[in-house]
C-alpha positions in Angstrom: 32.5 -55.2 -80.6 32.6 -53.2 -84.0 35.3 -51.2 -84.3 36.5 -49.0 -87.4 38.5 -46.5 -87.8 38.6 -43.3 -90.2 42.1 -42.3 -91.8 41.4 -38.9 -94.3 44.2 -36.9 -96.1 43.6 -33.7 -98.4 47.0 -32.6 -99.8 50.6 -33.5 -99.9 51.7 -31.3 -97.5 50.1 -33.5 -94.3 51.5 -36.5 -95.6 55.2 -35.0 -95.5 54.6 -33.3 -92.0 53.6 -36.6 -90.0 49.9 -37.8 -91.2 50.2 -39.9 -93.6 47.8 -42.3 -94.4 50.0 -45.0 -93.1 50.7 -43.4 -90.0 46.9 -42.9 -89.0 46.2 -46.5 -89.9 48.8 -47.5 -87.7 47.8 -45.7 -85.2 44.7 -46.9 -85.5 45.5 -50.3 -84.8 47.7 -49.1 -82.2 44.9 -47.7 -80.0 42.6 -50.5 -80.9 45.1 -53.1 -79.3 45.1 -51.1 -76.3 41.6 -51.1 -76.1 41.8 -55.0 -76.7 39.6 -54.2 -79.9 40.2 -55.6 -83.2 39.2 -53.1 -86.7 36.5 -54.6 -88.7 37.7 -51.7 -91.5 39.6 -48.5 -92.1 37.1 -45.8 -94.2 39.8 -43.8 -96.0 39.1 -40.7 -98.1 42.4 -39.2 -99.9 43.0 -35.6 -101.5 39.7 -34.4 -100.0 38.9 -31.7 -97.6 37.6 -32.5 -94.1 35.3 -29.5 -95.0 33.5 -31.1 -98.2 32.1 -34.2 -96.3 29.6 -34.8 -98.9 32.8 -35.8 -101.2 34.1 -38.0 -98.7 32.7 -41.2 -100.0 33.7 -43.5 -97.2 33.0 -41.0 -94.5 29.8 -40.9 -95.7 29.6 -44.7 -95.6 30.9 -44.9 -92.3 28.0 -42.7 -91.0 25.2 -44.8 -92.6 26.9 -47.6 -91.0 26.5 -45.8 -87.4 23.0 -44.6 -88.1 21.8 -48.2 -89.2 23.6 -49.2 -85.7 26.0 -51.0 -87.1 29.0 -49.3 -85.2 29.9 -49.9 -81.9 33.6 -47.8 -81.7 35.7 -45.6 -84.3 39.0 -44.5 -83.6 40.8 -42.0 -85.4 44.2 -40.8 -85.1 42.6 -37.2 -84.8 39.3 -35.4 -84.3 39.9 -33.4 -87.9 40.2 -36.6 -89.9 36.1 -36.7 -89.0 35.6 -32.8 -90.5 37.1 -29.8 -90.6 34.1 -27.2 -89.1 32.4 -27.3 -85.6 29.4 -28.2 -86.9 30.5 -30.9 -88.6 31.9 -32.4 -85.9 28.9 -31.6 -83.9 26.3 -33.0 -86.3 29.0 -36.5 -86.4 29.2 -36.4 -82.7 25.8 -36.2 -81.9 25.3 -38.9 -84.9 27.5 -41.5 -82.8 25.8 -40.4 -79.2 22.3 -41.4 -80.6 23.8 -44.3 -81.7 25.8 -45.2 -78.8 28.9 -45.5 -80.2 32.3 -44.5 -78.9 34.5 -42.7 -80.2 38.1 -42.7 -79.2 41.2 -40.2 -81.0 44.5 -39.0 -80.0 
């Protein structure tokens, strides 16, 4: 199976309160294992807001990656490391159903 995972940070503050971008990644890999999955690769966007997604450079790469069907699972430590607005999540969400792909967070 293909399995990646999306780690996202925008300030300092989230890093000093608990999400670092270590902590997500290895969290990542925590749920993965459970799963008995192994992570192909971690897309990682740092000091950019969940809500300017066409900044996030490796989000972005990560969702041409599931519409080319070249994803079969992402895990994430939380659902706002994928956006930070409804609709983005909803237009992401629906992105991954089309695709079959499975998406598994905290």
């Amino acid at each position: 199976m293909r399995a990646y995972g999306i780690t996202r940070v925008s300030t300092g503050k989230q890093v000093k309160f608990g999400a670092s971008l270590e902590m997500q990644i290895e969290r990542i890999h925590s749920m993965a294992k459970n799963r008995g999955e192994e992570i192909t690769k971690i897309f990682t966007d740092e000091g950019v807001s969940g809500g300017e997604t066409t900044k996030r450079i490796e989000y972005m790469k990560l969702v041409e990656l599931v519409k080319a069907g070249q994803v079969d699972m992402i895990f994430t430590y939380h659902m706002s490391r994928y956006g930070r607005n409804f609709e983005e999540l909803q237009r992401f969400w629906k992105i991954c159903e089309k695709n079959n792909v499975i998406i598994e967070h905290d």
